[in-house]
C-alpha positions as CSV (number, residue, x, y, z in Angstrom):
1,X,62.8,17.6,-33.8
2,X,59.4,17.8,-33.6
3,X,57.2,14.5,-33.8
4,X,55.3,15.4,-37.6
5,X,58.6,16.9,-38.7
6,X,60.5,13.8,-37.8
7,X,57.7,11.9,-39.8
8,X,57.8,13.8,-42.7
9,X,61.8,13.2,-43.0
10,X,61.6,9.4,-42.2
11,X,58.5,9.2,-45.0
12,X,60.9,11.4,-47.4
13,X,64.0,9.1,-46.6
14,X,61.4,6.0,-47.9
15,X,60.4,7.8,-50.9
16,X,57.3,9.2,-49.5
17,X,56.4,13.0,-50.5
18,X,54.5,14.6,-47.5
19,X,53.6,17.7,-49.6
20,X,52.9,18.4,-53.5
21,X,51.8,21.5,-55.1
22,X,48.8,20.7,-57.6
23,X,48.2,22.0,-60.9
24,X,46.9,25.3,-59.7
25,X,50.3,25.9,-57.7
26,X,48.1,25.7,-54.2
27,X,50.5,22.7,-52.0
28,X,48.8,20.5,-50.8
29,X,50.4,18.2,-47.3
30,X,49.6,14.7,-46.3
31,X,48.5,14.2,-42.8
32,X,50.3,12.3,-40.4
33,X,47.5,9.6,-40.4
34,X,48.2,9.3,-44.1
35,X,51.8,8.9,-43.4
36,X,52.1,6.5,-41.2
37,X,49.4,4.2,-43.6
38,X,51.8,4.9,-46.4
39,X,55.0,3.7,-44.2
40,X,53.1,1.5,-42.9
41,X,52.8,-0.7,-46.4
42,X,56.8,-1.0,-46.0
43,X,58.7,-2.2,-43.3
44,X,59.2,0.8,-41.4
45,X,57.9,1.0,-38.1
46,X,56.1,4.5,-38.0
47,X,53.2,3.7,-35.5
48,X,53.9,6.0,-32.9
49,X,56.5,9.3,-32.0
50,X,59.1,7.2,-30.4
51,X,59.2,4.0,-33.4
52,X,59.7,7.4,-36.2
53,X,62.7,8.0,-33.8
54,X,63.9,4.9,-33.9
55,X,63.4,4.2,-37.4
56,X,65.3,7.1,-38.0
57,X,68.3,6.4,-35.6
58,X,68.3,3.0,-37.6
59,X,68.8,4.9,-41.0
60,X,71.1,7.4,-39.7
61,X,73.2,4.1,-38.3
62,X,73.0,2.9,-41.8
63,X,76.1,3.4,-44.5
64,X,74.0,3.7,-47.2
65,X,71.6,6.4,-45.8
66,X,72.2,9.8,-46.8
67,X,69.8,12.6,-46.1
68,X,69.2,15.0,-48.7
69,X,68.1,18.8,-48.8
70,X,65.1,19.3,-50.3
71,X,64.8,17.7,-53.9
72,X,62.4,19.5,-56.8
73,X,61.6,17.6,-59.9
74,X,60.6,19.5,-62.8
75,X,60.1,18.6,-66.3
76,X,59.7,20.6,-69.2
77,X,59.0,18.3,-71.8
78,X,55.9,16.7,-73.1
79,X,53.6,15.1,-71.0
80,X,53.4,11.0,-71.0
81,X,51.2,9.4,-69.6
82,X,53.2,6.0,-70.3
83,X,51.3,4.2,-72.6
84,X,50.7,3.3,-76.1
85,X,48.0,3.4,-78.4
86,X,48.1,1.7,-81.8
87,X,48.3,4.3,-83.5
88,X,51.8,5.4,-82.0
């Protein structure tokens, strides 16, 4: 596996989206750099090609680590932004 694809699947497994298509449908990708800062807020060692590897031995060692396929999340529904006015 190649060093930014093994990134991108230990950010994923930590609930990190490397790419994201915007409201114009153009997909946009985090860098590595941005990545790594993002891991780097968690516990995950991230810091260089071999740590990713480790890191993800480690989850792949783990019983409660289960990789998924890729995941979309649509929602057709009425956009919230999550709060409340006084009027509502």
């Amino acid at each position: 596996m190649k060093d930014d694809a093994a990134l991108g699947q230990l950010a994923r497994a930590h609930g990190v989206l490397s790419s994201y298509r915007d409201v114009q449908g153009r997909e946009r990708t985090a860098s590595p750099d941005t990545l790594r800062a993002l891991l780097s807020a968690s516990p995950v060692a991230a810091e260089s090609a071999r740590l990713v590897r480790e890191s993800l031995e480690a989850l792949a060692n783990d019983g409660r680590f289960q990789a998924l396929g890729k995941v979309m999340n649509e929602d057709r529904g009425k956009t919230s932004l999550g709060a409340r006015g006084d009027d509502t």
